[in-house]
C-alpha positions, 0 to 999 in steps of 0.5 A: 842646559836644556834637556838630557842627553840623548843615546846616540843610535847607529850613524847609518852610511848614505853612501858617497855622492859626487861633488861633496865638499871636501872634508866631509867624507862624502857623506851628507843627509838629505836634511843638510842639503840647500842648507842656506848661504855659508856664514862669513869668515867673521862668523866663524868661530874657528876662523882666524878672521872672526878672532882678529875682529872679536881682538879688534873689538876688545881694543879698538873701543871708542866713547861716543861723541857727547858721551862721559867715558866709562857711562858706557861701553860700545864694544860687544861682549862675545858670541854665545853658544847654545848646544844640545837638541832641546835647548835650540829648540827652544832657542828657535821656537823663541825667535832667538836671534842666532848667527851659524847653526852647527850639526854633526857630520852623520848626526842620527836625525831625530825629531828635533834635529829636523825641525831645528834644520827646517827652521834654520831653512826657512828663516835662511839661518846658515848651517854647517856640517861640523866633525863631532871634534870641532863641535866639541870645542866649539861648545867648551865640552857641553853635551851637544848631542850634535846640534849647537847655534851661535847667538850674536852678541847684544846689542845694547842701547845707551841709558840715554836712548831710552829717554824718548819724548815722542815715546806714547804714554808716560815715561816708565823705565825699569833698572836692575841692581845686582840681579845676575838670573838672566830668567829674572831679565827675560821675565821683566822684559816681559812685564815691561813690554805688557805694562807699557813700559819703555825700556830696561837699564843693567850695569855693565858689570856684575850683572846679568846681560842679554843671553839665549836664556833671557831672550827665551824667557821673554816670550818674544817681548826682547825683540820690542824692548830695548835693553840698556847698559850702564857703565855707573848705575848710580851716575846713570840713575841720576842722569834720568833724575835730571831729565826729569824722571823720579826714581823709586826703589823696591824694598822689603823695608819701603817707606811707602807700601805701593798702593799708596804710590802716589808717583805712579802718575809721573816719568819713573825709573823702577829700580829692582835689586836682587832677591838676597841683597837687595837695593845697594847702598848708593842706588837706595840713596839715590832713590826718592822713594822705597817702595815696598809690596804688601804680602803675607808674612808667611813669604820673605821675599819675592822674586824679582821678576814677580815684584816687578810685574807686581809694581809694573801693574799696579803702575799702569793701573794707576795711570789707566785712572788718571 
């Protein structure tokens, strides 16, 4: 949760105005007013439709056509929520992609709170007047201060998708192995995006997604990569084998330092695993080769957004000479 809570100052009565929508007690703020189209039922969380479509898509989930079952699962994970002042904020000054924005009946506007619907008003975000109560629940308790949007699910790409012959430059694919920080996912999308990379691979499960979080973090650049899940990462990594790609693993313990890579020149596949862990067993026996960073000895370990930048840098540079 971005930001603390706010102390909340007298709510100010505007008096009555003619024609307001039921349920609001006759009370709307100017900053409310052309607040953009209503969202569909099926955006609503509180409404039975958008309930009957998330059951829909949790039952009624196909494999694709040419597709293995379990490489892949189409269906959407839920909405996410994002609430408090500071913390949609940041959401909309990162162009997160968002669904419905909710604001309190009689929030004491501040600074942000204009801003936010400003925003919301220029990009045609719908907003909703909602009681304190529902946004409450709407939030699971989360201090919202009366201010929360609702980010739609991701939607990813197949591993597949992310092998495109037409792409320019030489094909660079990153893949995380057991990294849940969606901070670290934001920053990787970045270097990716910065270094020429084509694409993200996570696991399906016990792994980090697309959040609010990992959006924000990457600066934008997650609106340019694509983000793809794998139902088996292994199977996944070996399927990019085949298609040509050699797989190199980052690792403490490398068999080759990363200046002297000399694959960097070739289609890759830069498999990152968490900071404590690191590579699991079947996807370091899957790699051709462990690479590991050169540092101090000072330093155990670095983050996994840093060593990927790191390796994804010394990629391109390598590249840049050929």
């Amino acid at each position: 949760m971005a930001g603390n809570s706010q102390r909340r100052g007298a709510v100010r009565r505007t008096g009555s105005k003619k024609g307001a929508t039921v349920g609001s007690g006759g009370q709307r703020r100017r900053g409310l007013e052309g607040r953009g189209p209503t969202p569909k039922a099926t955006d609503r969380p509180n409404h039975k439709a958008h309930q009957a479509a998330q059951a829909g898509a949790k039952t009624g989930a196909k494999t694709a056509p040419g597709r293995s079952p379990g490489t892949h699962r189409r269906d959407k994970a839920s909405s996410e929520m994002v609430a408090g002042r500071n913390a949609v904020i940041e959401a909309l000054r990162a162009h997160v992609p968002v669904v419905t924005m909710y604001v309190a009946s009689r929030i004491d506007a501040d600074d942000r709170v204009r801003e936010a619907i400003a925003t919301a008003a220029n990009r045609k975000i719908p907003m909703l007047e909602t009681p304190r109560g529902e946004l409450d629940r709407l939030t699971a308790g989360a201090v919202h201060q009366g201010l929360a949007i609702q980010v739609p699910p991701y939607e990813y790409a197949h591993p597949a998708d992310l092998i495109d012959p037409e792409a320019p430059g030489i094909p660079l694919v990153v893949a995380l192995d057991g990294i849940t920080d969606p901070r670290n996912l934001g920053a990787i999308i970045r270097s990716v995006a910065a270094f020429g990379g084509h694409g993200v691979v996570v696991p399906q499960r016990r792994s980090v997604g697309m959040t609010a979080s990992a959006w924000k973090t990457s600066a934008g650049a997650a609106a340019r990569v694509k983000v793809a899940q794998a139902g088996n990462l292994t199977q996944a990594l070996k399927d990019y084998r085949k298609a040509g790609f050699f797989i190199i693993g980052l690792d403490m313990d490398g068999d080759v330092e990363l200046p002297d890579l000399e694959l960097a020149s070739e289609p890759l596949v830069v498999v990152v695993g968490s900071e404590g862990k690191g590579l699991s067993r079947l996807v370091a026996e899957t790699c051709d080769q462990i690479v590991s960073v050169p540092m101090s000895s000072a330093v155990e370990s670095l983050n996994a957004g840093i060593a990927t930048g790191v390796t994804l840098y010394e990629v391109a540079r390598r590249r840049a000479g050929h």
